[in-house]
PASEBA-1860 file (N, C-alpha, C; in nm, 3 decimals):
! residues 79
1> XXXXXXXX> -2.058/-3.151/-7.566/-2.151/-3.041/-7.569/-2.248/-3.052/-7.452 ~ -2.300/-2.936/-7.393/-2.365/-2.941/-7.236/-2.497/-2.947/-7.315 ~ -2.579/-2.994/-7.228/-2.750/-2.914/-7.263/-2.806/-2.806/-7.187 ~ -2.850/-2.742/-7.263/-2.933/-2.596/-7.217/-2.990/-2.610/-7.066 ~ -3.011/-2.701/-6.991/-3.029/-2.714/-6.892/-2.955/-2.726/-6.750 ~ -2.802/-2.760/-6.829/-2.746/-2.736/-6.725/-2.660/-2.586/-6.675 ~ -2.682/-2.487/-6.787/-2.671/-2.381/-6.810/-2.687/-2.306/-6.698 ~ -2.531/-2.256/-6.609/-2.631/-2.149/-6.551/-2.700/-2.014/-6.570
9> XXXXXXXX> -2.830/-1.970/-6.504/-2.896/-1.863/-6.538/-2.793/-1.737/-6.533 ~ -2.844/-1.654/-6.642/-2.726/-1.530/-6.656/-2.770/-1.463/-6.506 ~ -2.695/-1.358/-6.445/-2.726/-1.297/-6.342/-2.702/-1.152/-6.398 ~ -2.771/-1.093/-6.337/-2.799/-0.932/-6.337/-2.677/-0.862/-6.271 ~ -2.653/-0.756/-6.338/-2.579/-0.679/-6.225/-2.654/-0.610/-6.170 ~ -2.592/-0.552/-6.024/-2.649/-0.517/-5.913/-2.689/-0.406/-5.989 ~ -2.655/-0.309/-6.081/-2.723/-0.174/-6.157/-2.847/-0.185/-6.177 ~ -2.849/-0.325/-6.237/-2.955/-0.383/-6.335/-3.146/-0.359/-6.222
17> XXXXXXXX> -3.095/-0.366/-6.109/-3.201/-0.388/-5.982/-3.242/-0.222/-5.966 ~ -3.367/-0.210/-5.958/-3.423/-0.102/-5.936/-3.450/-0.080/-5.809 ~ -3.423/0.018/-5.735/-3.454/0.027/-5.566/-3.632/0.032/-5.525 ~ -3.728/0.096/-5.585/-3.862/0.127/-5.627/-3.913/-0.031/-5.596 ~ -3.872/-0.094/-5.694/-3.947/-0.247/-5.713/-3.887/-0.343/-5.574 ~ -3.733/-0.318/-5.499/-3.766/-0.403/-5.391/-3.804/-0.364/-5.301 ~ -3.883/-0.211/-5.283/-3.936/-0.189/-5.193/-4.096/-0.231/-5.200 ~ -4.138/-0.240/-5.363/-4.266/-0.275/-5.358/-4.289/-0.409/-5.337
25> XXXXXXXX> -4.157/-0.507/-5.340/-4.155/-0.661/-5.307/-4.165/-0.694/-5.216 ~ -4.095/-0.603/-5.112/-4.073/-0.599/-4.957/-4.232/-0.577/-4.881 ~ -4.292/-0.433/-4.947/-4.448/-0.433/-4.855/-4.544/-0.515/-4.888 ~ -4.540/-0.620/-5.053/-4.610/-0.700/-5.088/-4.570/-0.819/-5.015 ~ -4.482/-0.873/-4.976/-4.426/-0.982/-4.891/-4.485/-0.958/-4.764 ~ -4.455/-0.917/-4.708/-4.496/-0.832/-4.571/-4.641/-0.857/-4.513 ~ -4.732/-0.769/-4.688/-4.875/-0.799/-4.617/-4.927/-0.955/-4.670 ~ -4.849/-1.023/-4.757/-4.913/-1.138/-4.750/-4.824/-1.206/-4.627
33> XXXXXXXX> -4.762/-1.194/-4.551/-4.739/-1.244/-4.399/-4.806/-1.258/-4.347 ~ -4.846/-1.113/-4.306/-4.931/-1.082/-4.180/-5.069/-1.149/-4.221 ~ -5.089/-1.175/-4.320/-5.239/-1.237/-4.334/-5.246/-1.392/-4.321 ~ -5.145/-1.418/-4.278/-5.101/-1.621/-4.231/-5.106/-1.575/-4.079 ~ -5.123/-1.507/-4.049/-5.095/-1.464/-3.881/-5.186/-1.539/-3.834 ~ -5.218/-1.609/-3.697/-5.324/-1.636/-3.681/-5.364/-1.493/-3.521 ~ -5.451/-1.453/-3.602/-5.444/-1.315/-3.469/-5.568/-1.375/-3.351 ~ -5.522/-1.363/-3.241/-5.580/-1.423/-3.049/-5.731/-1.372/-3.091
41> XXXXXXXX> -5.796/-1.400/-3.034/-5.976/-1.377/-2.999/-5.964/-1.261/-2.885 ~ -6.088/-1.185/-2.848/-6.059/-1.101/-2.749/-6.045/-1.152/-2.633 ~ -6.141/-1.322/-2.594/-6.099/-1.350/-2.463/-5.943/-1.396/-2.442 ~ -5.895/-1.451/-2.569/-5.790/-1.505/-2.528/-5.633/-1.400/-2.497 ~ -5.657/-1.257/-2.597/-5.636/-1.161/-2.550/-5.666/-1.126/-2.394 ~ -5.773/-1.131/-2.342/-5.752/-1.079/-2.229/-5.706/-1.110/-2.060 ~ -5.717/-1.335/-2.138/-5.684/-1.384/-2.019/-5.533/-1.385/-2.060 ~ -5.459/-1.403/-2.149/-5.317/-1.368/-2.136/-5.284/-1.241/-2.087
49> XXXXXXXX> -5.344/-1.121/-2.096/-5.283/-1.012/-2.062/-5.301/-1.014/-1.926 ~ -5.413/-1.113/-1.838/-5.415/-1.089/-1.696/-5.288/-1.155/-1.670 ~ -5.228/-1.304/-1.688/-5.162/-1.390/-1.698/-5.008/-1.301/-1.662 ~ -5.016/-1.186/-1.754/-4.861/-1.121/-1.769/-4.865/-1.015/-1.700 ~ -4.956/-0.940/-1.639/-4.980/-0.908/-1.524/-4.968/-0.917/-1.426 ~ -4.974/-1.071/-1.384/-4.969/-1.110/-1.245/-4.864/-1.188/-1.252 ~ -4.818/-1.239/-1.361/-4.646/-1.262/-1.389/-4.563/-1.164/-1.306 ~ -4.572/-1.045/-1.346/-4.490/-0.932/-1.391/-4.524/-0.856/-1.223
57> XXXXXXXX> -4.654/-0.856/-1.172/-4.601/-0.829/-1.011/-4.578/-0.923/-0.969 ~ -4.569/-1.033/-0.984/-4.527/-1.153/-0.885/-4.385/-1.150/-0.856 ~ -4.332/-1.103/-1.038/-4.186/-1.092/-1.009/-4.093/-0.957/-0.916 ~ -4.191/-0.887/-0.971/-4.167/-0.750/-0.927/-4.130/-0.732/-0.782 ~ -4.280/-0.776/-0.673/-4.298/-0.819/-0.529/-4.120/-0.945/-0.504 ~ -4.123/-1.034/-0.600/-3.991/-1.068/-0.521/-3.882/-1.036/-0.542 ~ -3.832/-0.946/-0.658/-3.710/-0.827/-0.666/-3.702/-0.748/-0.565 ~ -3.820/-0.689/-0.547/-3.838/-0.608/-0.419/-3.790/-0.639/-0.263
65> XXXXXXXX> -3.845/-0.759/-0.272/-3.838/-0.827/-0.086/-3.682/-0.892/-0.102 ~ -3.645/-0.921/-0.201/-3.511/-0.981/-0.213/-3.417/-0.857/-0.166 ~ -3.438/-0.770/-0.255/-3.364/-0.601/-0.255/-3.385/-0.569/-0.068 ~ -3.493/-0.571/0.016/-3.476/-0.521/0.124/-3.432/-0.608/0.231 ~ -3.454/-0.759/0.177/-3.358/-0.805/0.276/-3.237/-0.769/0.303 ~ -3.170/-0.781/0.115/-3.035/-0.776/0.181/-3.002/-0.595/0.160 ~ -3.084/-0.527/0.196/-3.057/-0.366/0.219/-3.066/-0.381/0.389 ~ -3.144/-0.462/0.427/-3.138/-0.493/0.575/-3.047/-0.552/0.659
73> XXXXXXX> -3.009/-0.656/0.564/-2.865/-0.733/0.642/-2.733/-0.591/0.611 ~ -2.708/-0.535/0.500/-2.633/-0.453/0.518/-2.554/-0.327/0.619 ~ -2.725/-0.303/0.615/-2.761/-0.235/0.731/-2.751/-0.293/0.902 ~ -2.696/-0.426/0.894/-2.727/-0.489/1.052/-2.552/-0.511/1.037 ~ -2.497/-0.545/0.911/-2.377/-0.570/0.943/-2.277/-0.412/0.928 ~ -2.319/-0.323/0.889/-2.206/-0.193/0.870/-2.292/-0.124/1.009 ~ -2.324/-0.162/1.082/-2.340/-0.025/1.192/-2.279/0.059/1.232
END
């Protein structure tokens, strides 16, 4: 004879699940997330956003100069 403990739990059928309640599980999950967030300060907000800024033309400026070199060599070798 087993004991009640090793019993597994009955399972639901999928009918059995109401669509209503996992959506209210889903936005209750959700906002207790976002409240573990740890959200940036404004300075630290603003020195990262300079940060990705000057990332983002730095990269930009050498896509660019890369792109006209070799639009230049093209140009020197198809004359």
């Amino acid at each position: 004879m087993t004991s009640p403990t090793n019993q597994e739990p009955l399972k639901k059928e999928p009918s059995d699940i109401k669509e209503p309640k996992k959506k209210k599980n889903f936005l209750t999950s959700t906002f207790d997330e976002l409240k573990l967030v740890v959200w940036p300060n404004k300075q630290q907000l603003f020195s990262e956003s300079i940060a990705v800024i000057i990332m983002v033309s730095f990269s930009a400026a050498a896509i660019a100069s890369v792109s006209r070199f070799y639009g230049w060599a093209a140009s020197q070798i198809f004359r």
